[in-house]
C-alpha atoms as one frame of an Amber mdcrd trajectory, in Angstrom:
protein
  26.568  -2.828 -80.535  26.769  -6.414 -79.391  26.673  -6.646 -75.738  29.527
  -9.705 -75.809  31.599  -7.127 -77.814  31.619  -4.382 -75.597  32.174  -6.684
 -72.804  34.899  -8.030 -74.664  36.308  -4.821 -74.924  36.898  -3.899 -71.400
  38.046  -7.381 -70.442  41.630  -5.807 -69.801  40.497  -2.811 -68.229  38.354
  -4.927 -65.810  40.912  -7.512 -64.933  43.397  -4.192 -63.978  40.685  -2.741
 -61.970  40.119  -6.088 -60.095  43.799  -5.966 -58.898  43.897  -2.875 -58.206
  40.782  -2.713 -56.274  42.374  -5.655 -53.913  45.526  -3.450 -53.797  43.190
  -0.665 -52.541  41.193  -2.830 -50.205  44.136  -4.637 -48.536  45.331  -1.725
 -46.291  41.567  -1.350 -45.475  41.254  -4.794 -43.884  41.026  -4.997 -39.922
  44.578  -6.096 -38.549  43.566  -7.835 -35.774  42.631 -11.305 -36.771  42.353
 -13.080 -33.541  39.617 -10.593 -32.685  37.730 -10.995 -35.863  38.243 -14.863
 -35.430  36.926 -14.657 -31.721  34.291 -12.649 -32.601  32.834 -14.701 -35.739
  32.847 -17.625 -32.977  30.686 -15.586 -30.517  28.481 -14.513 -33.012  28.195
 -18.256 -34.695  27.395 -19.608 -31.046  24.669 -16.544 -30.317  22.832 -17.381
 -33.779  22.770 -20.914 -33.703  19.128 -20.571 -34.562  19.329 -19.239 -37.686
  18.752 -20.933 -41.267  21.188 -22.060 -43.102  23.149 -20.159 -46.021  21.059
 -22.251 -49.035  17.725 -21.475 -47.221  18.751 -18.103 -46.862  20.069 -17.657
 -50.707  17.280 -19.335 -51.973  14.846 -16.359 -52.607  17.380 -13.735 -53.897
  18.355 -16.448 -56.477  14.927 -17.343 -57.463  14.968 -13.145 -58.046  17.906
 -13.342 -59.959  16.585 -16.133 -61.788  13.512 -14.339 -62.777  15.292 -11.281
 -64.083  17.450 -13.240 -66.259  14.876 -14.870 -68.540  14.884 -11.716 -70.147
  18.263 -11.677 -72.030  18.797 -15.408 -71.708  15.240 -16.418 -73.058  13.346
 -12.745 -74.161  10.747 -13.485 -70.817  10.183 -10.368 -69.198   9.156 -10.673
 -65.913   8.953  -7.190 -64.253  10.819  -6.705 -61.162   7.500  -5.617 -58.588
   6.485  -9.365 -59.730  10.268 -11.122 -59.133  10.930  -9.408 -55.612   7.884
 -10.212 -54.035   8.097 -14.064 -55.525  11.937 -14.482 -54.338  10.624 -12.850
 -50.885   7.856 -15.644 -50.592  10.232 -18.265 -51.614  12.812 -17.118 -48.558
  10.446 -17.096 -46.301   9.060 -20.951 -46.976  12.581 -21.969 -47.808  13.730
 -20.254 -44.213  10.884 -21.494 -42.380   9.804 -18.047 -40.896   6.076 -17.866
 -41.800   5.088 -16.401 -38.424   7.432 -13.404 -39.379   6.266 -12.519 -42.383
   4.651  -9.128 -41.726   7.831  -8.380 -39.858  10.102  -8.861 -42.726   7.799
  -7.002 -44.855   7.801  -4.157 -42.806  11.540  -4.287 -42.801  11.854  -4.751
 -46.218   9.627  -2.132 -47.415  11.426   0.394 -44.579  15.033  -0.415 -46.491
  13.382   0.085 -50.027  11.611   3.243 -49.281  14.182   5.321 -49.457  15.617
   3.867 -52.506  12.748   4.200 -53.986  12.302   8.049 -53.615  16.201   8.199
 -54.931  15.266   6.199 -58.336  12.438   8.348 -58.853  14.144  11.856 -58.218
  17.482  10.084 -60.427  14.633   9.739 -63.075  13.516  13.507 -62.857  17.252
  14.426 -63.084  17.604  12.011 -65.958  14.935  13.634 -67.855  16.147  16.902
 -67.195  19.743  16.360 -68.256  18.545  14.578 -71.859  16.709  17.669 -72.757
  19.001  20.537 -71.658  21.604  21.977 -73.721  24.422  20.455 -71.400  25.115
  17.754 -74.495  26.360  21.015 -77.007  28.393  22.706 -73.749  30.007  19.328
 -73.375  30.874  19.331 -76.979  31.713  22.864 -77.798  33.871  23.001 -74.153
  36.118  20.380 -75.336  36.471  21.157 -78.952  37.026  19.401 -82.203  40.326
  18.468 -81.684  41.419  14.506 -81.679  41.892  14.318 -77.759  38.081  15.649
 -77.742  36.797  12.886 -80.022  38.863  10.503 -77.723  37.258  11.701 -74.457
  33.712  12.436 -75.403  32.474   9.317 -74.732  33.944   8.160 -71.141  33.339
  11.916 -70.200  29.970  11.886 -71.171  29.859   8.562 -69.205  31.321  10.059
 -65.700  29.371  13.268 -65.868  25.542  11.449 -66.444  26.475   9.453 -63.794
  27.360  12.124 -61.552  24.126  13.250 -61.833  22.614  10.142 -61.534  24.458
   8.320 -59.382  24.146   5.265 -61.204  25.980   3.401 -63.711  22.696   2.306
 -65.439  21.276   5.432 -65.894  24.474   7.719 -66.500  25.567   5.026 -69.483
  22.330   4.949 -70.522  21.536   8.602 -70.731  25.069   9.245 -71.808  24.194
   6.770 -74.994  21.390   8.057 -75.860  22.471  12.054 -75.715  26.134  11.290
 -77.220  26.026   8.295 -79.492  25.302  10.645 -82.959  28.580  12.883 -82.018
  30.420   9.893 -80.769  29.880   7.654 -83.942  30.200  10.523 -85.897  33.955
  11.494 -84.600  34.835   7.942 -86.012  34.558   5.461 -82.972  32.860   2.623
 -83.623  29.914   1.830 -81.625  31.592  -1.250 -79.528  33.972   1.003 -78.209
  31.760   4.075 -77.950  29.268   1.779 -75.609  32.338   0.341 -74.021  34.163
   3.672 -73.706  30.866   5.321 -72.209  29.941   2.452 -70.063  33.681   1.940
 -68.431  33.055   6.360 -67.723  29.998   5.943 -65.726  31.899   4.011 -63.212
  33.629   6.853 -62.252  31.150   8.827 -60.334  28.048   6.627 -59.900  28.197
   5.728 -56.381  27.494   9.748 -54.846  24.704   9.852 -52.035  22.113  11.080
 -54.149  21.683   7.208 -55.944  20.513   4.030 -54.591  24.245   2.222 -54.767
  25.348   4.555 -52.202  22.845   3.481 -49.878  22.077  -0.280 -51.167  26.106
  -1.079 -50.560  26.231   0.472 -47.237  22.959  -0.633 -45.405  24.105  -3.933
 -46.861  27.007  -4.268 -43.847  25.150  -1.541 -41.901  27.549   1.137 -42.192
  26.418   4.685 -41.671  26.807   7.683 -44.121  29.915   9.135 -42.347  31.273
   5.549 -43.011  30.456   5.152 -45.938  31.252   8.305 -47.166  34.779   7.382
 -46.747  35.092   4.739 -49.036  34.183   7.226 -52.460  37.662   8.212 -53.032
  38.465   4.669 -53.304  35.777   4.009 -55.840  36.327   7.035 -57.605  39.974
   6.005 -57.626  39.120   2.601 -59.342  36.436   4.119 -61.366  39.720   6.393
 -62.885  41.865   3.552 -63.292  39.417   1.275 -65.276  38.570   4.379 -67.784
  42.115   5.584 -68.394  42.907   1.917 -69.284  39.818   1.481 -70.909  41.115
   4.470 -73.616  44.499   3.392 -73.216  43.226  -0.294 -74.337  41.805   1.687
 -77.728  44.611   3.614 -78.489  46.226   0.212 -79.124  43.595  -2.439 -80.111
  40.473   0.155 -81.503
């Protein structure tokens, strides 16, 4: 299926999910501004010394940059080759030579733990593609038309449950479901899409790396973070039910 398709397909869904994740967040937000406003003014006058936001941005987007010569241009440039380039790039563009073992240190002390997750999400993955669990899926929900309806975002919220990734749940989901999905009559743009808007459901549990890459990002601890899956799991919900509410009218 055409990638602009299936993102074309969810463009609804997504734009619902957007509001209400705002709606969700709003209540969330600190109420006392004058604190956060005094306190962004102590911190601005206590790090006075630091680089400024384009010399800072300048290596991830050199990374990102990379990575996208691959769909953009068909240049694959493997991602142990970007990170280290964007990470040489911020540190000449930041001016921190003198640091550099430091912020490798750091770096690889952030990443190591992802990188034990990714490779036990793999095992899992593996495992899960050449179990039975596709033919209990199947034969729990039936044959009926509400079955052929929620194969595919089911198939997408329970791979990434057990991957605890979007990526590899929609991917896994794809490659165990797409005969019984296509065969039930859905088209492939909205079986991908269908799958794909599923795996948002569930794929940020502890065991994956978006657990941990979103909350070491503002330094929040696992109680802390924690908190904050019913809310994704809550937007996950509302993007697939309008996702197959979206088909019902337009597939």
């Amino acid at each position: 299926a055409p990638l602009s398709s299936v993102m074309a397909a969810n463009i609804i869904p997504a734009v619902i999910g957007l509001l209400v994740t705002v709606y969700l967040i709003i209540p969330l937000m600190p109420k006392e501004r004058e604190m956060i406003t005094e306190g962004a003014a102590e911190v601005g006058s206590k790090d006075e010394s630091l680089p400024s936001f384009w010399a800072s941005i300048a290596g991830p987007l050199v990374v990102i940059a990379l990575l996208a010569l691959r769909p953009m241009a068909g240049i694959t440039i493997d991602p142990l080759i970007a990170l280290p380039i964007g990470g040489v790039v911020g540190i000449c563009t930041t001016r921190q030579w003198r640091r550099t073992a430091e912020s490798i240190s750091y770096g690889l002390e952030k990443m190591s733990v992802v990188a034990v997750l990714l490779v036990s999400t793999g095992a899992i993955a593996g495992i899960i593609k050449a179990s039975s669990l596709t033919d209990a899926l199947i034969s729990v929900l039936g044959q009926g038309e509400g079955a052929r309806l929620l194969l595919a975002p089911l198939a997408g919220a329970i791979m990434s449950a057990a991957t605890a990734s979007t990526t590899a749940g929609a991917t896994i989901a794809s490659a165990s479901f797409a005969p019984t999905i296509l065969a039930s009559g859905i088209s492939a743009v909205w079986g991908a899409a269908l799958v794909n808007v599923g795996a948002t459901v569930l794929d940020h549990l502890p065991h994956g790396s978006f657990f941990h890459a979103t909350g070491g990002a503002v330094e929040m601890n696992i109680k802390q973070r924690l908190r904050l899956i019913p809310y994704e799991s809550a937007v996950g919900l509302v993007l697939t039910v309008c996702s197959v509410v979206t088909y019902l009218i337009i597939g």
